[in-house]
C-alpha positions in Angstrom: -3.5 17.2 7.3 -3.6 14.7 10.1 -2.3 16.4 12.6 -3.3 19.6 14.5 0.0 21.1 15.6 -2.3 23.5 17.5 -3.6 20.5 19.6 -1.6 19.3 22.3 -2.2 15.5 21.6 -1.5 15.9 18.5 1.6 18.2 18.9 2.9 15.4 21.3 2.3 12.6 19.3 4.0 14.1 16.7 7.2 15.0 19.0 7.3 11.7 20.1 7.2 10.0 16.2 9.9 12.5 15.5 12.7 11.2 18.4 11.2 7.4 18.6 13.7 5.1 17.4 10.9 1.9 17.1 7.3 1.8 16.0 5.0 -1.6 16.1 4.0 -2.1 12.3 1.2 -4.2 12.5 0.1 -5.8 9.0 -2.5 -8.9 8.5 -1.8 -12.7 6.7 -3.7 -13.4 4.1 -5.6 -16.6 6.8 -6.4 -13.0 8.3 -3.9 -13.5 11.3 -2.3 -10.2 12.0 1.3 -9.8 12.2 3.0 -7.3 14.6 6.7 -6.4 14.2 9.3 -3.7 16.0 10.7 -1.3 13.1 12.9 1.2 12.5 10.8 4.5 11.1 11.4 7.8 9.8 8.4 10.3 10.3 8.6 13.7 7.7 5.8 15.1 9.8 3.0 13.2 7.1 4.3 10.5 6.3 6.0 7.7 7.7 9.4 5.4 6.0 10.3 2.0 6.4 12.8 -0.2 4.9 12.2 -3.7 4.6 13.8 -6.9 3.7 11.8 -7.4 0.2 11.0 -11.0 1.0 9.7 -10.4 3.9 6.8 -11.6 5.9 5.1 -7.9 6.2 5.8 -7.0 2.7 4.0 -10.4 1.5 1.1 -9.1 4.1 1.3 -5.6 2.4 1.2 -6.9 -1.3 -2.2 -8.2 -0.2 -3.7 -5.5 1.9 -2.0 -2.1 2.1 -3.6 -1.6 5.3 -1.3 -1.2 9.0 -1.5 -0.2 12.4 1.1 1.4 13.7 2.1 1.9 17.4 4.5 3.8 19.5 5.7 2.2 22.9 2.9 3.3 25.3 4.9 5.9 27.4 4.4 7.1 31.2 3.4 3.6 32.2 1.0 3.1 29.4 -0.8 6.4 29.7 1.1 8.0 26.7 -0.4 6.1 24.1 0.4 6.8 20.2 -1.1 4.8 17.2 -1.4 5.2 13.8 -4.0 3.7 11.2 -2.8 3.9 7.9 -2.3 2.6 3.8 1.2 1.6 2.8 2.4 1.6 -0.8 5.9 0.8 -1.7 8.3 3.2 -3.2 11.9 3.2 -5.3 15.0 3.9 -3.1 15.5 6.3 -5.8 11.7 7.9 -4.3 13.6 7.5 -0.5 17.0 9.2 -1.3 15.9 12.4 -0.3 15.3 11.1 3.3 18.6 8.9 3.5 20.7 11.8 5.7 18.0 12.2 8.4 17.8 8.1 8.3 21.5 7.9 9.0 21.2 10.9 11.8 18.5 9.1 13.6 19.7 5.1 13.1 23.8 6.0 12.4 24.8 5.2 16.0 22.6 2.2 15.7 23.8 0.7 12.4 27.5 1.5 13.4 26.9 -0.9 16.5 25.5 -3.2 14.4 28.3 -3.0 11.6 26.1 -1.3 9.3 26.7 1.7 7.0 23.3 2.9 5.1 25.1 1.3 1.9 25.1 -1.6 3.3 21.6 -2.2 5.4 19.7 -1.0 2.2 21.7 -3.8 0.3 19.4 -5.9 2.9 16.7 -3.9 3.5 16.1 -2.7 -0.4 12.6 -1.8 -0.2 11.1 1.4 0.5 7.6 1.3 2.3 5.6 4.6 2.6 3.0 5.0 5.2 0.3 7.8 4.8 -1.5 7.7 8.2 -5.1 8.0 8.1 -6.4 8.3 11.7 -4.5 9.2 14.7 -5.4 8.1 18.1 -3.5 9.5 21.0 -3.9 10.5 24.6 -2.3 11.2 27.6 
């Protein structure tokens, strides 16, 4: 396991992936020009879920490396710093289902402003991307 719940970083970092409504993917172009986008994320405590238009410009990236960076906000005027290294691999939305109801508690209020229901943002955002962090770096 990744995380130490025992370790205060760690137990923080973790508390703050739960309640974070955006986290920076950060992918690379095949020219090797990295690519850094805002996204909505679910974390289950090991991994981390994102939906994503299927044509788009980070799941091209992630077809060719499965490699990201991920990033929190830094916090406490940048000394509450959370990133993530990790290997992406996409799954069904049959593989997702299970985490659809704590989606729609986290993002509901969101998509509702945005005249979404979760029916219709996964007709949009129809692919499943898995995260599986492989180094966490985190102070404060």
């Amino acid at each position: 396991m990744l995380f130490d719940l025992q370790n205060a970083h760690h137990a923080h970092a973790n508390g703050r992936l739960r309640r974070e409504p955006i986290i920076w993917l950060s992918t690379v172009r095949r020219d090797g020009r990295p690519h850094l986008v805002p996204v909505w994320f679910l974390w289950d405590g090991a991994t981390i879920l994102i939906f994503s238009q299927p044509d788009a410009q980070k799941i091209r990236n992630l077809r060719a490396s499965p490699h990201v960076c991920l990033a929190l906000e830094a916090a406490a005027d940048g000394g509450d710093v959370v990133i993530l290294e990790g290997v992406a691999a996409f799954i069904t939305l049959r593989d997702a289902e299970p985490a659809f109801a704590a989606f729609t508690t986290k993002y509901g209020e969101h998509m509702a402003r945005m005249g979404w229901t979760l029916e219709t943002m996964l007709a949009d955002y129809s692919l499943p991307v898995r995260v599986t962090p492989t180094r966490l770096i985190a102070w404060r």
